[in-house]
C-alpha positions as CSV (number, residue, x, y, z in Angstrom):
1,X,17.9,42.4,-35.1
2,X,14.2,41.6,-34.8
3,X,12.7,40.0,-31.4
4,X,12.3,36.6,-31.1
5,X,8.5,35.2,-31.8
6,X,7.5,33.1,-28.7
7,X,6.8,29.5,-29.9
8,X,4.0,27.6,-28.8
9,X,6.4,25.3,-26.9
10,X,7.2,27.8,-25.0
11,X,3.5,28.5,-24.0
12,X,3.5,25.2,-23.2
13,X,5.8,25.0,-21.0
14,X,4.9,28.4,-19.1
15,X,1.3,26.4,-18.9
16,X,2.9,23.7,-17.0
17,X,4.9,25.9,-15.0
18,X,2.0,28.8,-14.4
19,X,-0.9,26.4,-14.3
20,X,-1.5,26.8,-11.1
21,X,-2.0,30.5,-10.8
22,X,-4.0,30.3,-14.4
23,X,-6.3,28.3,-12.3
24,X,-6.1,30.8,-9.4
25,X,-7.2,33.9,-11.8
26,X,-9.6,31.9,-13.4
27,X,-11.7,30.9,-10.4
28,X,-11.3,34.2,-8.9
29,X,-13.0,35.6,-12.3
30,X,-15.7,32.9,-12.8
31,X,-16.6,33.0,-9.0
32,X,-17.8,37.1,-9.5
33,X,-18.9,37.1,-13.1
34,X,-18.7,33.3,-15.0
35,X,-22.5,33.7,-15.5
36,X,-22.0,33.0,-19.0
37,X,-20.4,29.7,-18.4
38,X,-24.0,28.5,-16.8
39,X,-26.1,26.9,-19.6
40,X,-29.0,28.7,-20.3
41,X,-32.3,27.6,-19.1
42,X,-35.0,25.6,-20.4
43,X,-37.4,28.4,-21.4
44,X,-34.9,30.5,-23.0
45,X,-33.9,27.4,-25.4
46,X,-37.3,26.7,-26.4
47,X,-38.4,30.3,-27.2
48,X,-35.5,29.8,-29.9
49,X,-36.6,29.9,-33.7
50,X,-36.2,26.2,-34.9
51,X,-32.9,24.7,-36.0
52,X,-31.1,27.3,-33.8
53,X,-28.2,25.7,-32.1
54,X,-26.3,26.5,-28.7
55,X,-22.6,26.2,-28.4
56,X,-19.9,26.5,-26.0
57,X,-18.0,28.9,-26.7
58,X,-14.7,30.8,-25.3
59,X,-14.6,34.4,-25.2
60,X,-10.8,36.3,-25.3
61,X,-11.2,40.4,-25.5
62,X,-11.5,44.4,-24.2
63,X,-15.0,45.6,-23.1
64,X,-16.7,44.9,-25.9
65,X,-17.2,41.3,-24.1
66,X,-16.5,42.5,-21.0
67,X,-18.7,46.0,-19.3
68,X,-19.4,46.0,-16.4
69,X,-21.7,48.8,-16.2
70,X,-24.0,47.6,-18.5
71,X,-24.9,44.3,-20.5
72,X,-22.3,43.2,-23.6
73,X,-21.7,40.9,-26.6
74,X,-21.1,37.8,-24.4
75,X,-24.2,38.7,-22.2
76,X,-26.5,39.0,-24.9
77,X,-24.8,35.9,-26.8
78,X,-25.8,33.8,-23.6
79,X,-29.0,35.6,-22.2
80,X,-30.8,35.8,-25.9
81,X,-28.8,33.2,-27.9
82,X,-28.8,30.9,-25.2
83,X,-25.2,29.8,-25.7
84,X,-22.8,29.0,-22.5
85,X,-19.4,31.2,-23.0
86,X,-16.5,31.1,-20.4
87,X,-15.1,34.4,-20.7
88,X,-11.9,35.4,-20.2
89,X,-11.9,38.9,-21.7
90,X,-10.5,42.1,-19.4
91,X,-12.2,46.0,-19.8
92,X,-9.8,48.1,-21.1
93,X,-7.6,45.3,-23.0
94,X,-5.5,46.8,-25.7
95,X,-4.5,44.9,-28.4
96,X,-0.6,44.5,-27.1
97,X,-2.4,43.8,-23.7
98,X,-4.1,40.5,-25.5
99,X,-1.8,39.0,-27.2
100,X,1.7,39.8,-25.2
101,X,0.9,41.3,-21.9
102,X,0.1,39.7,-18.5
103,X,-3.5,38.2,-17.0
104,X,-4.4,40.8,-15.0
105,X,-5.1,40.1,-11.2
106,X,-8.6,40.4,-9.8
107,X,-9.7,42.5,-7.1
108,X,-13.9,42.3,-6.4
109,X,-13.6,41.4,-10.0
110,X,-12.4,43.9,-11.3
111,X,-8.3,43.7,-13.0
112,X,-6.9,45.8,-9.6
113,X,-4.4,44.0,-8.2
114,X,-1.0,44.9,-9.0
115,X,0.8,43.1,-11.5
116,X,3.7,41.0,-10.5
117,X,7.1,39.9,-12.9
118,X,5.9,36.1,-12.8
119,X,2.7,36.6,-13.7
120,X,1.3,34.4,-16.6
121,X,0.4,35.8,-20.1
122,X,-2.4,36.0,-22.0
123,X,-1.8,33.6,-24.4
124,X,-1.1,31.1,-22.2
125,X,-4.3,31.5,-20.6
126,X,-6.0,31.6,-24.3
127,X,-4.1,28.0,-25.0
128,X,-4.4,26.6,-21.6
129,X,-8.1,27.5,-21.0
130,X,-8.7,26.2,-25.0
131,X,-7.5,22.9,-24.2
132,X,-9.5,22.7,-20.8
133,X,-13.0,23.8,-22.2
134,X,-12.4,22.5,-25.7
135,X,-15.0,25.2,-27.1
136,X,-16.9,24.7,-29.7
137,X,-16.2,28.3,-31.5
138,X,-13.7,31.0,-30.5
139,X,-14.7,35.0,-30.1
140,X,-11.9,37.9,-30.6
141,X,-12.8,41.5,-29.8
142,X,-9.4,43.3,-30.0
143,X,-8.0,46.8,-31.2
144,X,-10.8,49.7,-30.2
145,X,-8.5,50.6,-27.4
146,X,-5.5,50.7,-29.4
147,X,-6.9,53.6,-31.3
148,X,-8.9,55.5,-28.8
149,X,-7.9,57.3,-25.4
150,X,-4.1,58.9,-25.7
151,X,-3.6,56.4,-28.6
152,X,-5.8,58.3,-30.8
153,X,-3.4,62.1,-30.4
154,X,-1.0,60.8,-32.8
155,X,-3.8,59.6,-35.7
156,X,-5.6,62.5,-35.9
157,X,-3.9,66.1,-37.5
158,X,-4.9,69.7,-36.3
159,X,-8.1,70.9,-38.3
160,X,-5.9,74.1,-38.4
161,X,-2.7,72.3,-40.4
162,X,-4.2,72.3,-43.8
163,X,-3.5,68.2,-44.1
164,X,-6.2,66.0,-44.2
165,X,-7.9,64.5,-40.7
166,X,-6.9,61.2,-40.6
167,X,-3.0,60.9,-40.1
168,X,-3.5,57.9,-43.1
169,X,0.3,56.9,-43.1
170,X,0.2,56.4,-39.1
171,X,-3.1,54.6,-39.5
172,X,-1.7,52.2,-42.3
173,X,1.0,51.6,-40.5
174,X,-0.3,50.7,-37.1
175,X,-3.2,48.3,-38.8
176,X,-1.3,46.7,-41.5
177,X,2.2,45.7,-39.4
178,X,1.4,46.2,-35.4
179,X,-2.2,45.1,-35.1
180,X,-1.9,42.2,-37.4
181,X,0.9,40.9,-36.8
182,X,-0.6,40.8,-33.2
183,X,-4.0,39.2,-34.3
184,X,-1.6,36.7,-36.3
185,X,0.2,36.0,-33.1
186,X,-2.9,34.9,-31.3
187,X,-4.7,33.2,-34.6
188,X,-2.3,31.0,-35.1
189,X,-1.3,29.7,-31.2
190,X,-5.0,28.9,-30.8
191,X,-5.5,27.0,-34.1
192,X,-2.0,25.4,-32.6
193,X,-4.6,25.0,-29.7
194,X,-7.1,23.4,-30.7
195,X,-5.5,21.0,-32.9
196,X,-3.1,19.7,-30.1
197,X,-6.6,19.5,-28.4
198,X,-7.9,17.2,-30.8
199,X,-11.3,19.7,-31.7
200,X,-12.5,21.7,-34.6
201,X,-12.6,25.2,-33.4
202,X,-13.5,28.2,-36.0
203,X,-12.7,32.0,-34.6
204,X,-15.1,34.5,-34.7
205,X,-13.1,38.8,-35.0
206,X,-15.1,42.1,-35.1
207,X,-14.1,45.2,-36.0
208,X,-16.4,47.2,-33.6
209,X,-19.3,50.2,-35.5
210,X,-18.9,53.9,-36.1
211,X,-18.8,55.4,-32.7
212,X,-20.1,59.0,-31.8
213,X,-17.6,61.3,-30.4
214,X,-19.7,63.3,-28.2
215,X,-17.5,63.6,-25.3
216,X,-19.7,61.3,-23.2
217,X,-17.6,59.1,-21.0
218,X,-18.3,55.9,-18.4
219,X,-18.1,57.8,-15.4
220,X,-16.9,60.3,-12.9
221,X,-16.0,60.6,-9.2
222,X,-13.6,62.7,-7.0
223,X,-11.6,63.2,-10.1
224,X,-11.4,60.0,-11.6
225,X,-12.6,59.3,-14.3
226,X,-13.1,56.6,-17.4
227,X,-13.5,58.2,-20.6
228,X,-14.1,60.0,-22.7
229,X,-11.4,58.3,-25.4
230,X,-12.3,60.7,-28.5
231,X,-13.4,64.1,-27.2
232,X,-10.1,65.4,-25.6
233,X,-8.1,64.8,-28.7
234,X,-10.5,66.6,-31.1
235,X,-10.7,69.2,-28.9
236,X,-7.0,70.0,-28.6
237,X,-7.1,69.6,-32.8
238,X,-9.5,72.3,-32.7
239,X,-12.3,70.0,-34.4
240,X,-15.6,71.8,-32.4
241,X,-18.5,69.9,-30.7
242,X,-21.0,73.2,-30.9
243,X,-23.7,71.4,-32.8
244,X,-25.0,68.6,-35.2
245,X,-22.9,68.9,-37.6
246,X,-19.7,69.0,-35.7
247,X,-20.5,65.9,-34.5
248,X,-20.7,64.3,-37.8
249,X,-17.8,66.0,-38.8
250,X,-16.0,63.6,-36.0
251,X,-17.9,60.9,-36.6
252,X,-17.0,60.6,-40.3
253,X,-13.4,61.2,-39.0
254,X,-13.6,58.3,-37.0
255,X,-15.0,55.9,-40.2
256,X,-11.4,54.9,-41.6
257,X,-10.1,54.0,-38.5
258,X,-13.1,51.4,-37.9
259,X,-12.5,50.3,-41.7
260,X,-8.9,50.3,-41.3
261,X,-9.2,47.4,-38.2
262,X,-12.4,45.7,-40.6
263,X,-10.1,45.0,-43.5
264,X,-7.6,43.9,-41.6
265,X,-10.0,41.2,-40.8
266,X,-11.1,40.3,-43.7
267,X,-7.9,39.8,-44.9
268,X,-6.9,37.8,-41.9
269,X,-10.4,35.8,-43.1
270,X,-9.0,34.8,-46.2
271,X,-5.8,34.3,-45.2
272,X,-7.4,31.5,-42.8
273,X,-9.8,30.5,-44.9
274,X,-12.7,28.3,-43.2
275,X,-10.5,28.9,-39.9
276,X,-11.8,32.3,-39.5
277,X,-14.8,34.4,-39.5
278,X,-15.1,38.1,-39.6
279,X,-18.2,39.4,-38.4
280,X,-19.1,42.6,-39.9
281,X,-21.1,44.7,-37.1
282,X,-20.4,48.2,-39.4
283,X,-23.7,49.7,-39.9
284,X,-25.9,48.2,-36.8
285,X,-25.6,51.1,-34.5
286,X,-26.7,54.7,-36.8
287,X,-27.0,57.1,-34.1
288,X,-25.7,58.4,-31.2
289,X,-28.4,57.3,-29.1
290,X,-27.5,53.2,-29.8
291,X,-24.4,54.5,-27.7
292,X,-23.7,54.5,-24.3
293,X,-21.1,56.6,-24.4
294,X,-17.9,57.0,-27.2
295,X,-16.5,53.7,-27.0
296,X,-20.0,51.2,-26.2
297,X,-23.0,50.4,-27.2
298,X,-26.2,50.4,-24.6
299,X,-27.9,47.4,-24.1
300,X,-30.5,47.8,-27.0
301,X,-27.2,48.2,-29.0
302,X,-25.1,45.3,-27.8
303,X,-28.4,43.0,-27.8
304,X,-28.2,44.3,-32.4
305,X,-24.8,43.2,-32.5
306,X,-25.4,40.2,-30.6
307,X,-27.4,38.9,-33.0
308,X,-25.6,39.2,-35.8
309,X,-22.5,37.7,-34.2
310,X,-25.4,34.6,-33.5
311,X,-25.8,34.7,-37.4
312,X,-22.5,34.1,-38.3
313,X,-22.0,31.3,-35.5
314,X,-25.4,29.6,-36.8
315,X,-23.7,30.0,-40.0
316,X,-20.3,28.9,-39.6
317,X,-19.6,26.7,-36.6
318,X,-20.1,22.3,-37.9
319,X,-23.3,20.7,-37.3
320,X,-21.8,18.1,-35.3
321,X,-19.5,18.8,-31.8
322,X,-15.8,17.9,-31.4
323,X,-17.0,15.1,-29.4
324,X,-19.5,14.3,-31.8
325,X,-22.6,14.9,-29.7
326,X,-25.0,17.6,-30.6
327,X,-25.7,20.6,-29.4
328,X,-28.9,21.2,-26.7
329,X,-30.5,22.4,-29.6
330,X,-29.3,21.2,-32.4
331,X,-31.7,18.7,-34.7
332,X,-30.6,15.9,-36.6
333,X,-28.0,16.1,-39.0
């Protein structure tokens, strides 16, 4: 028989049994990197084109809002866009990780420490840090690490088989049932959220650019390394990386997996119509030197996205606050 669903009362009530140790995590996170939260300053928000407006904002996602090793969406949201952001996104985050698994400890800020059986979840810390911050706008970035690293062996068949690259049926069914069903999962808590919070509170979901699979990963030492996600697996499927156009080759492989977790969103979008925004980033990043590495942007790249994820805030977020007051840059409405 299927599982049971876990009801926002019971998130509440793991709040006020957890809330403590949600607080703990939290501080330990904002103490080393809660930059973000800090309003921006003075000169940044007058440099802004007129009419631009700065919101609070809560951030909830993988490394896409959260790289350490170089600037991201939520650093470039907050150091060009000037808007403050508490984040509470974890490197590395799969999907499953976001909306069922545990808050990760921190160790020197990074998610080291061991995880323990009464740790709290996720999504209690997405409805408990909701209804603390009451932010003005919500930001998802969820799913590129549910399709990349050992995830992405069973998508992708042998260039020798004679069937097409993409495995389509696996990729259908991952997108359509797991990871929406997942994205529903946290959708609809934090609407739950932010109406038992008394605020108007639109979310924002990506679904990442076409990456370059060029074998390039985060880094190495001794042995240990972080990426690459893509390489290893086209390897092993005997898909070559000996020039140019082997690359493409890859990289158009990669294109319906990217589209598969985009029109997922946008049918999320209409299925929470004027709840939720899907922020199309497809197309910002054309070559391989916008990357990083396989899986992020460089800072040039991140800084593109960044302001198109400003677009659709300017676009879609109220003119007036939950509280009513206006934003630090927000004109008369």
């Amino acid at each position: 028989m299927p599982n049971a669903r876990t009801t926002f009362a019971e998130i509440r009530q793991e709040i006020t049994d957890k809330g403590a140790a949600l607080n703990d995590i939290h501080g330990a996170r904002q103490a080393i990197r809660g930059h973000t939260s800090v309003p921006a300053s003075g000169p940044l928000l007058a440099a802004l084109a007129p009419g631009h407006r700065a919101f609070k904002l809560l951030a909830h996602g993988d490394s896409w809002f959260d790289y350490p090793l170089g600037t991201d969406l939520i650093d470039c949201l907050h150091s060009n866009h000037g808007h403050t952001i508490v984040n509470i996104a974890v490197a590395g985050s799969t999907l499953n990780d976001e909306a069922y698994g545990s808050v990760p400890r921190e160790m020197w800020g990074l998610p080291l420490g061991p995880l323990q059986s009464d740790d709290p979840s996720r999504i209690a810390e997405l409805v408990h840090r909701i209804g603390v911050e009451k932010p003005q706008g919500l930001l998802l970035s969820a799913g590129g690490n549910d399709v990349a690293g050992d995830e992405f062996f069973s998508f992708l068949n042998n260039a020798q088989s004679g069937l097409s690259a993409v495995n389509a049926n696996v990729v259908e069914a991952v997108v359509s049932q797991t990871f929406l069903t997942a994205y529903e999962f946290m959708i609809e808590h934090a609407l739950t959220a932010a109406k038992d919070a008394g605020i108007t509170m639109p979310i924002f979901v990506h679904g990442y650019d076409y990456p370059w699979p060029d074998g390039r990963g985060v880094i190495a030492f001794l042995g240990w390394r972080v990426g690459p996600w893509f390489d290893p697996t086209f390897s092993a499927k005997n898909y070559p990386n000996s020039n140019p156009a082997d690359l493409k080759r890859r990289h158009d492989i990669l294109v319906p997996f990217i589209k598969a977790v985009n029109d997922m969103q946008v049918a999320l979008e209409q299925k929470y119509l004027g709840s939720l925004f899907h922020v199309d980033l497809t197309g910002t990043l054309q070559t391989k030197d916008d990357w990083a590495n396989e899986l992020h942007p460089n800072n040039a790249g991140f800084a593109a996205l960044a302001a198109k994820f400003d677009a659709a805030l300017q676009s879609h977020i109220p003119l007036a606050s939950p509280a009513g007051t206006k934003s630090p840059t927000q004109g008369p409405s």
